[in-house]
C-alpha positions as CSV (number, residue, x, y, z in Angstrom):
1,X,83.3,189.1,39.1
2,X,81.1,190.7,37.2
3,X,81.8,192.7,33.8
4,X,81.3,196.4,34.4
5,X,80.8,198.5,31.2
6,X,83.6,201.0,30.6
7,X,83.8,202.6,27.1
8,X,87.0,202.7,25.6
9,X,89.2,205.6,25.7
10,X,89.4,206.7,21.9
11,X,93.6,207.3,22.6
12,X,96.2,204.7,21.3
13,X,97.6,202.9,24.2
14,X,101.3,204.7,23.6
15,X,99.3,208.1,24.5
16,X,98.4,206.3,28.1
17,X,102.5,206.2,28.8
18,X,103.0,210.0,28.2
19,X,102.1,211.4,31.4
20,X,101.1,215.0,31.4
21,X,101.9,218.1,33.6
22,X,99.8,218.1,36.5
23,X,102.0,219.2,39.2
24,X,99.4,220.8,40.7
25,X,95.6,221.6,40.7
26,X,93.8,223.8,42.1
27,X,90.2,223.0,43.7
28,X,88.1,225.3,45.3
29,X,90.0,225.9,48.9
30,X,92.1,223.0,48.6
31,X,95.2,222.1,45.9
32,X,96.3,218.7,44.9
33,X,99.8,218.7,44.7
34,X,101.7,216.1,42.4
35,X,103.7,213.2,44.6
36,X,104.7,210.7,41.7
37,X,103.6,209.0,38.7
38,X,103.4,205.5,38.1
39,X,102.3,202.2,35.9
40,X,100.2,199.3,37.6
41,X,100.2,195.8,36.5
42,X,99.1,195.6,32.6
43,X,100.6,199.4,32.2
44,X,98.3,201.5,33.5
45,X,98.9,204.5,34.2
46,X,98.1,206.8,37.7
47,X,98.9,209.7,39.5
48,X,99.2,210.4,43.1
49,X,98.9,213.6,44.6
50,X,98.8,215.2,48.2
51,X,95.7,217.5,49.0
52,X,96.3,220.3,50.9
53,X,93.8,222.6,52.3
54,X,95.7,226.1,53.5
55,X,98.7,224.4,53.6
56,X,98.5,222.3,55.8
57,X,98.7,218.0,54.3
58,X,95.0,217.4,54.5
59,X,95.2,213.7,52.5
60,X,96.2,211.8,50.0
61,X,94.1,211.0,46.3
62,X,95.1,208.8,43.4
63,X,93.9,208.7,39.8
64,X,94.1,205.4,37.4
65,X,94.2,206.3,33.9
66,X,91.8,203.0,32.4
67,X,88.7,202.8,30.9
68,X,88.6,199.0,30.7
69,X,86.7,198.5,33.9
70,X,86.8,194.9,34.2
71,X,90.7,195.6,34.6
72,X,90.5,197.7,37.8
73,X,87.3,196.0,38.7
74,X,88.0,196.3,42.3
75,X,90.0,199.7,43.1
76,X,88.7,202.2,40.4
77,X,89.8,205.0,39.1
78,X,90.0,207.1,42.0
79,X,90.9,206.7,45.6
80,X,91.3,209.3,48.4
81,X,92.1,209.0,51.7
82,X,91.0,212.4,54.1
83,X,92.8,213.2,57.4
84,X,90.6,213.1,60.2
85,X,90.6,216.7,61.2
86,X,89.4,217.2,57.2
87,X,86.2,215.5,57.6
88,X,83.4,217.0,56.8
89,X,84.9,219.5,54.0
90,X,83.3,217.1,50.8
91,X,87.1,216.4,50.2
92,X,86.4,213.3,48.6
93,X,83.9,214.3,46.0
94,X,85.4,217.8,45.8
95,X,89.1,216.0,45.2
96,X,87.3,214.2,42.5
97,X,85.5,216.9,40.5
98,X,89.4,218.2,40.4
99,X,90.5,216.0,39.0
100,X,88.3,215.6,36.1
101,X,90.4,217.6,34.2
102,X,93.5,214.1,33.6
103,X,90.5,211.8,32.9
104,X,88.9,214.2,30.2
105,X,92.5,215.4,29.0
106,X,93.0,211.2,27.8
107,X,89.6,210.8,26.8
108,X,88.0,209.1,29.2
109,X,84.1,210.1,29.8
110,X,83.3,207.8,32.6
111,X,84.7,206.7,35.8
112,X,84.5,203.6,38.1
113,X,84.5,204.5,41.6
114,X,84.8,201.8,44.0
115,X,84.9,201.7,47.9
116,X,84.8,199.0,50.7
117,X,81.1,198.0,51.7
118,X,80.0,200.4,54.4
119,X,82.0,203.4,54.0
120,X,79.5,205.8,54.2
121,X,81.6,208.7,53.3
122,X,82.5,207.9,50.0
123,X,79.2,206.3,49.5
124,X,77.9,210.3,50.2
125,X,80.7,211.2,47.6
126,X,79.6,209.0,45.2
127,X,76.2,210.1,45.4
128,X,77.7,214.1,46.0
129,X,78.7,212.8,42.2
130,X,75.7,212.2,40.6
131,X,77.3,208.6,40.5
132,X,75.0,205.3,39.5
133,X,75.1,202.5,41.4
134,X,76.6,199.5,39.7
135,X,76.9,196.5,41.8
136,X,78.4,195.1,44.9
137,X,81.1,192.3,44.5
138,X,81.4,189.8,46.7
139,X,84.8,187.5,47.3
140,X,85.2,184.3,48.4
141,X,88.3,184.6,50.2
142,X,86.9,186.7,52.9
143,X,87.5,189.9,51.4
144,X,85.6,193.1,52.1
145,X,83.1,193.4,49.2
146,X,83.5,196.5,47.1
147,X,80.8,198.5,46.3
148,X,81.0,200.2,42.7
149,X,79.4,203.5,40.5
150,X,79.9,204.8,37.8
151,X,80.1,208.5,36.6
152,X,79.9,210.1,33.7
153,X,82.3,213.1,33.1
């Protein structure tokens, strides 16, 4: 694996286990609302919300709360999924720009954004993002390889 660059956060680690009120977020035509909070291996810190556009459940999106890259080298710091009958809205990049607001409320000024090889609609996101390529990693045990950006808050 390769070692991404990821500046540190600039919090103390305790501030990463408070977990602040973002119940729910409003994007332009859509809201993320708040499903759960939760720590990965190593204690880091996410949150998961539902997106819903008018109502009606429109996908799923999930923050990670790290700046040490190398430590969520292949998921990221943000993952959405987008109902079928959503495509086409920029949920993915819109979803993201929303929530901007957790990453820059700990600190963080950069993200790592990472999707399987070939998935050409978050690859448009990333680049509806103004994200920079990074690299493509490659696993031996058969793995899809994960394409990665970067972008800067």
């Amino acid at each position: 694996m390769s070692n991404a660059p990821g500046p540190r956060m600039g919090v103390e680690d305790k501030d990463y286990k408070i977990f602040k009120d973002f119940s729910l977020i409003s994007g332009d035509g859509f809201e993320l609302q708040l499903v759960n909070t939760f720590f990965l291996k190593d204690n880091i810190p996410g949150y998961e919300f539902n997106i819903k556009v008018d109502g009606e459940h429109a996908g799923t999106c999930s923050v990670i709360l790290e700046s040490d890259f190398e430590k969520i080298a292949d998921f990221g710091n943000f993952g959405v999924t987008v109902d079928h009958k959503f495509f086409g809205i920029k949920l993915p990049s819109r979803t993201a720009k929303a929530c901007y607001v957790i990453f820059e409320s700990y600190g963080q000024n950069s993200l790592l954004l990472t999707h399987d090889e070939g998935n050409h609609s978050i690859e448009k996101a990333c680049k509806e993002l103004n994200a920079t390529y990074l690299d493509t990693l490659k696993f031996e045990d058969g793995r899809v390889p994960k394409t990665r950006y970067i972008v800067s808050l």
